[in-house]
BATILO-960104 format. One line per 4 residues: number of its first residue (from 1); for each residue x, y, z of N, C-alpha, C, CB. Coordinates in steps of 0.001 Angstrom, whole numbers, plus 524288, in hexadecimal, padded with zeros to 5 digits. Glycine has a CB too. Layout:
BEGIN
NUM> X/Y/Z/X/Y/Z/X/Y/Z/X/Y/Z; ...
***
This chain:
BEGIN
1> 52964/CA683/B7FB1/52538/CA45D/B82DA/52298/CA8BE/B85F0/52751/CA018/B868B; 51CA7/CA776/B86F2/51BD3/CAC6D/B8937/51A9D/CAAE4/B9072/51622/CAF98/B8582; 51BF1/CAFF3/B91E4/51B85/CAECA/B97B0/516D3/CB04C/B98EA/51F54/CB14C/B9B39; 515F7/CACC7/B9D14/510B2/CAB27/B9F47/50EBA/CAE82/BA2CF/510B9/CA649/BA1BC
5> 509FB/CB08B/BA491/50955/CB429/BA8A6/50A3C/CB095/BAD32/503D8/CB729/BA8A6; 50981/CAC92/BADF2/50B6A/CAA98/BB4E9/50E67/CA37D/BB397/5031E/CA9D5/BBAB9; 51069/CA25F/BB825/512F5/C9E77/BB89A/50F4F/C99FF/BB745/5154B/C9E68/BBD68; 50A11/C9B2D/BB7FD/5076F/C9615/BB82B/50494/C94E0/BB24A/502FB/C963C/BBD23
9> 502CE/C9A0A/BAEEE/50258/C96D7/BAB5C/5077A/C9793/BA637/4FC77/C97B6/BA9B6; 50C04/C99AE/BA81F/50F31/C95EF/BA466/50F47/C9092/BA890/51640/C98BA/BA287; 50F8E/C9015/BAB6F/50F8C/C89F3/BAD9A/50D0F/C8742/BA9AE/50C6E/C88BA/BB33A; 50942/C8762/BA90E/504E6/C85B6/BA693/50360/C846B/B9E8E/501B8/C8A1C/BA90A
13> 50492/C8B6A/B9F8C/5059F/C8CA6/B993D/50A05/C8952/B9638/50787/C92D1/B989E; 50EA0/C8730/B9A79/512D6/C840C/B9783/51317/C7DD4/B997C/518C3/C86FA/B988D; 51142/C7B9F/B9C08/5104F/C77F3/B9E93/5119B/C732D/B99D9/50AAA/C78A0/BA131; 51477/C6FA8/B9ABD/513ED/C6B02/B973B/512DA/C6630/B9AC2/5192A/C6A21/B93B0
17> 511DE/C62D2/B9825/51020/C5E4E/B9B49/513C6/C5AD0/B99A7/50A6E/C5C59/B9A96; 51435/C5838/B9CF0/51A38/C530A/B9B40/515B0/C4E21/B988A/51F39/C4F2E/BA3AB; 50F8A/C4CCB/B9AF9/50BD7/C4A32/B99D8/509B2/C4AC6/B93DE/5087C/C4B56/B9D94; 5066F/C4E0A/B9442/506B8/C4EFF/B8F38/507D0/C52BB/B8B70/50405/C4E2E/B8E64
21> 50699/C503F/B85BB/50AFD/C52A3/B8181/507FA/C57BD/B7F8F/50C98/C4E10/B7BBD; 5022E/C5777/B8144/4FF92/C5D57/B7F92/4FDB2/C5F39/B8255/4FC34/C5E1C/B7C34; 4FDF0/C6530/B82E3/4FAE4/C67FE/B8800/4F57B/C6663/B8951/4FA4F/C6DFA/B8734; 4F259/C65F7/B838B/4EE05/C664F/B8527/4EBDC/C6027/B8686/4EB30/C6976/B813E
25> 4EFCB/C5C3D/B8824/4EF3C/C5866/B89C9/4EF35/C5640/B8EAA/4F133/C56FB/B87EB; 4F205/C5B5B/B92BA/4F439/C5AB1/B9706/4EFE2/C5E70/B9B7E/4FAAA/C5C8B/B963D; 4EE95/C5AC4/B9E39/4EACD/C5D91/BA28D/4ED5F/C6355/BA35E/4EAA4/C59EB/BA8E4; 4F13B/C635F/BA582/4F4CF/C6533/BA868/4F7DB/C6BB9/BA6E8/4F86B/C6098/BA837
29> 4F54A/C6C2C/BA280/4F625/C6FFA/B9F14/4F44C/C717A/B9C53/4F86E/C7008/B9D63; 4F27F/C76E4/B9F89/4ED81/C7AD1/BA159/4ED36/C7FD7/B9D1A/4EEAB/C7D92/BA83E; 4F0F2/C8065/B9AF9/4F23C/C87C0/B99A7/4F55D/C8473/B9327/4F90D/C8D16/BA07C; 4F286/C8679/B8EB2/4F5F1/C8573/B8C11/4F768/C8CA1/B8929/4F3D5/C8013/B8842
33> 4FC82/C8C21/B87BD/4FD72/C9059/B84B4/500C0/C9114/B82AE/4FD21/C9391/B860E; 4FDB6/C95B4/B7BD6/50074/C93B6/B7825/503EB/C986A/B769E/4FD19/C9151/B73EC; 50867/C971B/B77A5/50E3E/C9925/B74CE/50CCC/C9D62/B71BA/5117C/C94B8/B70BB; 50B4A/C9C08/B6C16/50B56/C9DEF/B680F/50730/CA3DC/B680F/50A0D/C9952/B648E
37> 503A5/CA1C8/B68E6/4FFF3/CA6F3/B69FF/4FDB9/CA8E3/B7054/4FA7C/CA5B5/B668D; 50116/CA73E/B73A6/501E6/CA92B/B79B0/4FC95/CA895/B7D22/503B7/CAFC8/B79CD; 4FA27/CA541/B7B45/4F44D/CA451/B7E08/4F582/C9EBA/B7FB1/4EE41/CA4DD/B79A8; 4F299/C9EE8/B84F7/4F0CF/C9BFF/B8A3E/4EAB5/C97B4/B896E/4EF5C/CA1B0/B8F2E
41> 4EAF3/C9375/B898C/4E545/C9219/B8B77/4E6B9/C8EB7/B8FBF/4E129/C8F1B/B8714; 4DFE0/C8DD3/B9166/4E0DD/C8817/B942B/4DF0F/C83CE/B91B0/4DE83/C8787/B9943; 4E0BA/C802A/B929A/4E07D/C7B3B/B8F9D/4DBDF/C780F/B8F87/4E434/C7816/B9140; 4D7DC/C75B4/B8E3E/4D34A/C73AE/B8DCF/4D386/C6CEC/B8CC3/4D0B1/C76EA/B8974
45> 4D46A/C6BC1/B929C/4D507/C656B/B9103/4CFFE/C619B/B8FB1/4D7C2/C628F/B95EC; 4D074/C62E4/B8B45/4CB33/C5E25/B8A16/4CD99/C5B87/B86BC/4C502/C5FE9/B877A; 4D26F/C5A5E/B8596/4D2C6/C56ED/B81DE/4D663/C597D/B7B75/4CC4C/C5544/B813D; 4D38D/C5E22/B7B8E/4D5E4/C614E/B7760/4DA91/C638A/B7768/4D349/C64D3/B766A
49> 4DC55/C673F/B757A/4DF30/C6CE2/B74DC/4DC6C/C7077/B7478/4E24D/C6DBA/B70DE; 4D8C4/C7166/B7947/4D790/C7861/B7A33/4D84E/C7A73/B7C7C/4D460/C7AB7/B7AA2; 4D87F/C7FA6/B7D11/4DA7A/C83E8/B8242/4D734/C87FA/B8088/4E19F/C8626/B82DB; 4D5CD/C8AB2/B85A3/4D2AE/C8D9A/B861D/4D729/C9422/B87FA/4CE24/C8A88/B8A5B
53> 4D6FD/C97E6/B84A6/4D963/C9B3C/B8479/4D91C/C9F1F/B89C8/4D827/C9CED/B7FFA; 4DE60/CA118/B8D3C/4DDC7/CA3DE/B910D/4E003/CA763/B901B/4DEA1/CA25A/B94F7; 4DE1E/CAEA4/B932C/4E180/CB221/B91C0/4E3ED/CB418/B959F/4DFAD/CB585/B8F1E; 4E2F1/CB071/B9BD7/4E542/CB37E/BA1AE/4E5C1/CAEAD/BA259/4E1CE/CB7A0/BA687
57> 4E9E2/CAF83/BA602/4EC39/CAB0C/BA8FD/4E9CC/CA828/BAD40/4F069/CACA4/BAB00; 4E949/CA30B/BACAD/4E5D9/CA2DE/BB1E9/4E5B9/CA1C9/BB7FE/4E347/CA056/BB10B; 4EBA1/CA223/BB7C0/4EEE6/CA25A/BBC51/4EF8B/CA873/BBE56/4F480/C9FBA/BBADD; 4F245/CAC9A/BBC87/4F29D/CB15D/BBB3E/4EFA5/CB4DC/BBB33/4F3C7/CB19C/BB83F
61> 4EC3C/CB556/BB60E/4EA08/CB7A4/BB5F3/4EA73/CBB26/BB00C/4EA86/CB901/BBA61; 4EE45/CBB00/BAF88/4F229/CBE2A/BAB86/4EF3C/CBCF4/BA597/4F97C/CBB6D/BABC8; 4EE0A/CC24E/BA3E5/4EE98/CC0DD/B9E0D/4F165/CBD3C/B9BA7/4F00B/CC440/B9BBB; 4F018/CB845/B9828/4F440/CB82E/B95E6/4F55A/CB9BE/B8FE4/4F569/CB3EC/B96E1
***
């Protein structure tokens, strides 16, 4: 697993919801990111599955 530059967005980056069963379903969960190829977005609630790609943290500051 990779470690996060600050506490708040792995807060975020790992966040599950007990409500609902998909991220991009859940208000509440802001930061999605993906495992496999180590990139960050934020989540775009309209209804879909989109995220909009970030490369600094936006708590931080930090590359990610």
């Amino acid at each position: 697993m990779k470690k996060h530059c600050c506490e708040d967005i792995a807060y975020h980056a790992s966040f599950k919801c007990d409500i609902h069963e998909k991220p991009f379903g859940c208000p509440e969960k802001i930061i999605i990111f993906d495992e496999k190829d180590k990139d960050y977005g934020l989540i775009i609630h309209d209804g879909g599955t989109s995220s909009i790609g970030i490369d600094f943290c936006p708590w931080c500051g930090a590359k990610l």
